[in-house]
DOZALUM-720772 format. One record per residue: residue number from 0; residue in one letter; x, z, y of N, C-alpha, C, O in turn. Coordinates in nm, 2 decimals. Example, Ala and Ser with C-alpha at 12.3 -4.5 7.8 and 13.67 -1.06 7.14 Angstrom:
% DOZALUM-720772
+-----+---+--------+--------+--------+--------+--------+--------+--------+--------+--------+--------+--------+--------+
!   k ! r !    n.u !    n.w !    n.v !   ca.u !   ca.w !   ca.v !    c.u !    c.w !    c.v !    o.u !    o.w !    o.v !
+-----+---+--------+--------+--------+--------+--------+--------+--------+--------+--------+--------+--------+--------+
!   0 ! A !   1.32 !   0.78 !  -0.57 !   1.23 !   0.78 !  -0.45 !   1.32 !   0.78 !  -0.33 !   1.42 !   0.85 !  -0.33 !
!   1 ! S !   1.28 !   0.71 !  -0.22 !   1.37 !   0.71 !  -0.11 !   1.29 !   0.79 !   0.00 !   1.34 !   0.80 !   0.11 !
+-----+---+--------+--------+--------+--------+--------+--------+--------+--------+--------+--------+--------+--------+
***
This chain:
% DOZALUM-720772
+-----+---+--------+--------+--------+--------+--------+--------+--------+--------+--------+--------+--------+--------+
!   k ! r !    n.u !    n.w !    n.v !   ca.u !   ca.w !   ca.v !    c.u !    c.w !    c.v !    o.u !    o.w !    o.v !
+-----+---+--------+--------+--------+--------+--------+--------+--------+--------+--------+--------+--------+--------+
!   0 ! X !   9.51 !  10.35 !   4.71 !   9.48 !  10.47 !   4.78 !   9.48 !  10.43 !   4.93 !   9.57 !  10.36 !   4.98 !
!   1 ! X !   9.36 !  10.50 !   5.00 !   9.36 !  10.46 !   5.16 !   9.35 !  10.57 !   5.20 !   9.29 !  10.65 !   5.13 !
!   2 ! X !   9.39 !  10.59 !   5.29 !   9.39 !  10.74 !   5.42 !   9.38 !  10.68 !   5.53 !   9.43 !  10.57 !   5.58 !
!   3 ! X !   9.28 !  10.78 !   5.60 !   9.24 !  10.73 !   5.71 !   9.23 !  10.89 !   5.83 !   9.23 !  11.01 !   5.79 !
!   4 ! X !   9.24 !  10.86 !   5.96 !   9.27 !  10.99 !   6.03 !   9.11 !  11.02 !   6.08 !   9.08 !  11.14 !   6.10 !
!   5 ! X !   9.01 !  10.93 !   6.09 !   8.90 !  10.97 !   6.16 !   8.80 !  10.85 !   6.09 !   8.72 !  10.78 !   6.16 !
!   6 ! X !   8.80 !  10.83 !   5.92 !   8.74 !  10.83 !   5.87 !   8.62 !  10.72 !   5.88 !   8.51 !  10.72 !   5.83 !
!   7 ! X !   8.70 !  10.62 !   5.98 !   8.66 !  10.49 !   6.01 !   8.75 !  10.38 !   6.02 !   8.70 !  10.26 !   6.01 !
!   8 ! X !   8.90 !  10.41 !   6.03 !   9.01 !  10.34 !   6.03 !   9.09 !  10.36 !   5.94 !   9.17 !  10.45 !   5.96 !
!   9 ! X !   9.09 !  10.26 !   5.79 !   9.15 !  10.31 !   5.71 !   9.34 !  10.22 !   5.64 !   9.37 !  10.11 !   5.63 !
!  10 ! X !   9.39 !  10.31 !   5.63 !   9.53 !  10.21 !   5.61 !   9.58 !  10.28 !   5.48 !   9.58 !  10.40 !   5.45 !
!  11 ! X !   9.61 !  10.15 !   5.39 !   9.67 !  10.10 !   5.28 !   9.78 !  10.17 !   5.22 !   9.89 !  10.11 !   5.25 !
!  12 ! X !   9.79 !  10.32 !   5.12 !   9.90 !  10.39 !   5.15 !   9.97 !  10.34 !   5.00 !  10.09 !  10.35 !   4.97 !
!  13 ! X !   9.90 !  10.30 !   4.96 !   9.94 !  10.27 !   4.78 !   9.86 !  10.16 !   4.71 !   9.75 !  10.13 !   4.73 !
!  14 ! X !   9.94 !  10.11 !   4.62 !   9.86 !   9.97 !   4.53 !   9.93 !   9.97 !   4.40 !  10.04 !   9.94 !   4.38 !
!  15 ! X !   9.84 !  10.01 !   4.31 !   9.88 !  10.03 !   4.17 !   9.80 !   9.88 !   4.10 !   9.70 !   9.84 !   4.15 !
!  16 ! X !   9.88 !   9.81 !   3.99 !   9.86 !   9.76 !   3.94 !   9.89 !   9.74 !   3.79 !  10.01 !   9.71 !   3.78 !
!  17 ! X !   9.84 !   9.74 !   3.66 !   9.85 !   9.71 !   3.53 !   9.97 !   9.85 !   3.51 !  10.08 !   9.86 !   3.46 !
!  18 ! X !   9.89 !   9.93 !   3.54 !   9.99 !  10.07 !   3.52 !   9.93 !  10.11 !   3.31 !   9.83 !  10.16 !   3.30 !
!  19 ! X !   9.98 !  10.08 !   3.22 !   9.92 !  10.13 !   3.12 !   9.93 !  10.26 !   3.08 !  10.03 !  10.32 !   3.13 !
!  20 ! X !   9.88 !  10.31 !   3.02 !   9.87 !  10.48 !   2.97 !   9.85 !  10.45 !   2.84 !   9.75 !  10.40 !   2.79 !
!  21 ! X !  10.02 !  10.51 !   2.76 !  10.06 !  10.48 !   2.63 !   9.94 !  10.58 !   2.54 !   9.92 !  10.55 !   2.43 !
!  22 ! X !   9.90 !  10.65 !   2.58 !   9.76 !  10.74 !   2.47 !   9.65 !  10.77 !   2.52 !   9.65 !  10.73 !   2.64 !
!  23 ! X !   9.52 !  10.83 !   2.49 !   9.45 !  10.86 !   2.55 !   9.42 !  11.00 !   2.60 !   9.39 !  11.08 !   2.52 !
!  24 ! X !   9.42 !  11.04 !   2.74 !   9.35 !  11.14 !   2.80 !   9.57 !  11.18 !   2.89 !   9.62 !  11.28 !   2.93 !
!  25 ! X !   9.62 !  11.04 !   2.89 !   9.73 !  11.07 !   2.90 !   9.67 !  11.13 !   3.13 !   9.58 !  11.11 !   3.21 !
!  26 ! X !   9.80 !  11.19 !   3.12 !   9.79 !  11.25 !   3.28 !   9.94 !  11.16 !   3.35 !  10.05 !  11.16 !   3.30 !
!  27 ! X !   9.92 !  11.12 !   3.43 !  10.02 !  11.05 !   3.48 !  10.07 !  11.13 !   3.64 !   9.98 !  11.19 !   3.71 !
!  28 ! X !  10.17 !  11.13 !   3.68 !  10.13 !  11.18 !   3.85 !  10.21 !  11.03 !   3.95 !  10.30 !  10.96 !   3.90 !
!  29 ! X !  10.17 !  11.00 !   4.07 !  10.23 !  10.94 !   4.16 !  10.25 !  10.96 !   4.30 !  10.16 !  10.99 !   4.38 !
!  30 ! X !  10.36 !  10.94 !   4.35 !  10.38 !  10.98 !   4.49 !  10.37 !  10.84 !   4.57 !  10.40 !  10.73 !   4.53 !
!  31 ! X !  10.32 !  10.87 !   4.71 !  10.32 !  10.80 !   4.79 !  10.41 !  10.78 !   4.88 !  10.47 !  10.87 !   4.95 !
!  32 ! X !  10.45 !  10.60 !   4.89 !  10.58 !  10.61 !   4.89 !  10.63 !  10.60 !   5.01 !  10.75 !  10.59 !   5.03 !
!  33 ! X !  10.51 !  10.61 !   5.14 !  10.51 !  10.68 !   5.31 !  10.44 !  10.75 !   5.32 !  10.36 !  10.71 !   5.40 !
!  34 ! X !  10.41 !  10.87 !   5.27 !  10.34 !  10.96 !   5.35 !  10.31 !  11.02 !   5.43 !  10.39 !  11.07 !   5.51 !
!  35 ! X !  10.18 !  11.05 !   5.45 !  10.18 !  11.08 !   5.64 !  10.04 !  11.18 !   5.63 !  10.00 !  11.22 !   5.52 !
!  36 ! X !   9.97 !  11.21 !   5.81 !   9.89 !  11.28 !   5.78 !   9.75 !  11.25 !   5.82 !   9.72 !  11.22 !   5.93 !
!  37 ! X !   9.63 !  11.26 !   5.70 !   9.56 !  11.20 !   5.71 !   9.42 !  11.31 !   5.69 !   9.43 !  11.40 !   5.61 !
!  38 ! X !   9.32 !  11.28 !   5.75 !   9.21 !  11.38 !   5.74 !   9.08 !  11.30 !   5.58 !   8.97 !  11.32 !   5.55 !
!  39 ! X !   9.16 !  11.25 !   5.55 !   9.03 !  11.14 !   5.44 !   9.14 !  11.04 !   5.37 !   9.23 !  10.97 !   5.41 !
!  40 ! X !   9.09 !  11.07 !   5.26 !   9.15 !  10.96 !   5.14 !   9.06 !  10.91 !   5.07 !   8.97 !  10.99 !   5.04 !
!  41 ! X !   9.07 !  10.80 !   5.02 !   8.98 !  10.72 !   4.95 !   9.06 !  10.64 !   4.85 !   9.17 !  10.60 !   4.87 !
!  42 ! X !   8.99 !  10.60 !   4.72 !   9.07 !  10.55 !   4.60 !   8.98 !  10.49 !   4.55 !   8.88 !  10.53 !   4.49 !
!  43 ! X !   9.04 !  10.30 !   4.60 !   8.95 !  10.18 !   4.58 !   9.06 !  10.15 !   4.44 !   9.18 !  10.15 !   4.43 !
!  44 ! X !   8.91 !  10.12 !   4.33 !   8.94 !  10.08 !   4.21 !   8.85 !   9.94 !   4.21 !   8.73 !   9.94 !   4.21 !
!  45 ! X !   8.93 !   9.83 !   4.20 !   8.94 !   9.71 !   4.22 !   8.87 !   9.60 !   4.08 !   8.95 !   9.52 !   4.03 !
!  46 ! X !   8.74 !   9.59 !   4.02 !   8.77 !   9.52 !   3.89 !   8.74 !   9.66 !   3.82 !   8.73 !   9.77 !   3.88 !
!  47 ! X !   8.74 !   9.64 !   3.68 !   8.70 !   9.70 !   3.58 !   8.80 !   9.84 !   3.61 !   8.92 !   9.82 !   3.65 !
!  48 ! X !   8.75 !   9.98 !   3.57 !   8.81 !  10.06 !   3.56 !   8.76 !  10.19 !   3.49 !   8.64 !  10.20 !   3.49 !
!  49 ! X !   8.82 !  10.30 !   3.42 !   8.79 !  10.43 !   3.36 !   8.83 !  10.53 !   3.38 !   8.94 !  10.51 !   3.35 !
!  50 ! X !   8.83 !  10.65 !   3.42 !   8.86 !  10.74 !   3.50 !   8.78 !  10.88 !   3.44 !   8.66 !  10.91 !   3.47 !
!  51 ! X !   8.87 !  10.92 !   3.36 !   8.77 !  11.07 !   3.40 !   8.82 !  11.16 !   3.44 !   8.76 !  11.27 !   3.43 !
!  52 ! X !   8.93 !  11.17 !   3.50 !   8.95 !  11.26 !   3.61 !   9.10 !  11.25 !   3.74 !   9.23 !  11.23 !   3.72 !
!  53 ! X !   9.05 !  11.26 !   3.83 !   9.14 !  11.22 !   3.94 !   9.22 !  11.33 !   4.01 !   9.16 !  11.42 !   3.95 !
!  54 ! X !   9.30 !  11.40 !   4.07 !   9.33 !  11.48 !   4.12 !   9.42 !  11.46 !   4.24 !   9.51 !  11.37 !   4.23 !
!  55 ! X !   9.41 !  11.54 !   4.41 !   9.52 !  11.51 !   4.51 !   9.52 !  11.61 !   4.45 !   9.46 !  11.68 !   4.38 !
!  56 ! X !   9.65 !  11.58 !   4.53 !   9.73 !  11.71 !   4.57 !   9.82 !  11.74 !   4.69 !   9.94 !  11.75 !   4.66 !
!  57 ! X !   9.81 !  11.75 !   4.83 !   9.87 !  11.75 !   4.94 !   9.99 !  11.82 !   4.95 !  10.04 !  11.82 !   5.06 !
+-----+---+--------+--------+--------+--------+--------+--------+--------+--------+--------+--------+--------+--------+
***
């Protein structure tokens, strides 16, 4: 996860790796572990990935 304040400058707020999801359609949540304030977030998926649904939450 990246946030960025003006959407040109972006800094590295989180890095998940080999997180497994014991079933399918499981819902996971995660906090970030500096949070700060940011006008744009972006969520770089790195390599193969599946996703059908993402959610913030501020």
């Amino acid at each position: 996860m990246r946030g960025s304040a003006d959407g040109t400058t972006w800094t590295d707020l989180d890095r998940r790796s080999g997180g497994p999801f014991r079933w399918d359609r499981q819902a996971r949540a995660f906090s970030l572990p500096e949070p700060g304030r940011y006008w744009h977030c972006r969520l770089v998926l790195d390599g193969e990935a599946a996703l059908a649904e993402v959610e913030l939450l501020a």
